[in-house]
C-alpha positions in Angstrom: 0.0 0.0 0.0 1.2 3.5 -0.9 -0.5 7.0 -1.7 -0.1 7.9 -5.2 2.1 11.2 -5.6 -0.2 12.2 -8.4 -3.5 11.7 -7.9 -3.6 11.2 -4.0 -5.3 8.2 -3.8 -4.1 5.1 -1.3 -3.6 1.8 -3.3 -5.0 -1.4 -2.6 -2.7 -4.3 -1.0 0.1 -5.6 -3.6 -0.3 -2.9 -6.1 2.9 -2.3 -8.0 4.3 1.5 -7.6 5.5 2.8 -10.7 8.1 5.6 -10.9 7.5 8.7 -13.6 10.3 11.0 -14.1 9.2 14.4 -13.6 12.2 16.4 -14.2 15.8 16.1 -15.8 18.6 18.2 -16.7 21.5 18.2 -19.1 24.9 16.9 -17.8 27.9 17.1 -19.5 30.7 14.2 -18.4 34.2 15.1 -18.6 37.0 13.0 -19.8 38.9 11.0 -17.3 42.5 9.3 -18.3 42.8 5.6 -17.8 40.1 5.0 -15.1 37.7 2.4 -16.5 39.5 -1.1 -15.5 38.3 -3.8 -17.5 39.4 -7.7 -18.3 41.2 -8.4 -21.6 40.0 -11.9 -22.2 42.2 -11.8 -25.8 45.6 -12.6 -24.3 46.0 -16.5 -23.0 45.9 -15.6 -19.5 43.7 -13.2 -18.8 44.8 -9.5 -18.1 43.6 -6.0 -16.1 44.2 -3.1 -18.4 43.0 0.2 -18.0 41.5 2.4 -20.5 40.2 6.0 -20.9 36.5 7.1 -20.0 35.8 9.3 -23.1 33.3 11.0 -21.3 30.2 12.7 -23.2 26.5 14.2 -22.6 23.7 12.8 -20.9 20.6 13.8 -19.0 20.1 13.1 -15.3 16.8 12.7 -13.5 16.3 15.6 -10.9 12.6 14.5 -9.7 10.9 11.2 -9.9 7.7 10.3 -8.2 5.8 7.3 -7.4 2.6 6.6 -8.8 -0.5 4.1 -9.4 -1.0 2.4 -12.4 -3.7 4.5 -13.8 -1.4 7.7 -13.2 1.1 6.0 -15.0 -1.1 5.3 -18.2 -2.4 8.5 -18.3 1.1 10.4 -17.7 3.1 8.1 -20.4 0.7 7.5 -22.9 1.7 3.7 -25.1 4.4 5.1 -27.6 3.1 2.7 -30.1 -0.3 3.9 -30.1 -1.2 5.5 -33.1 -2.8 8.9 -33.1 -4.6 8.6 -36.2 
């Protein structure tokens, strides 16, 4: 049981939660030299190497809430609905 952070309304007893992202932001990543270990499985015996994290752009979720199942449908309408 939880109250929906949309609509207000209590659930009923083992009622998924669903989680709707509400706000993001843009986020730039920097580079970073040789910091992502990984294992080389191409040599015979297998190796640790390091390589670099070429860094990038992304988004990153500021504000999610917790919602019922209705809230959810009627906040993230089916993508593959058509609209016609």
């Amino acid at each position: 049981m939880f109250r929906c952070q949309h609509c207000g309304a209590v659930t009923p007893p083992r009622v998924s939660a669903e989680t709707v992202v509400v706000e993001t932001r843009p986020r730039v990543y920097p580079f970073r030299k040789e910091v992502a270990e990984i294992i080389c499985l191409r040599h015979p015996r297998p190796k640790l190497e390091t390589r670099d994290d070429p860094g990038g752009t992304g988004w990153e979720i500021v504000r999610e809430i917790r919602v019922c199942p209705p809230c959810k449908r009627a906040l993230c309408p089916d993508p593959t609905a058509s609209t016609l």
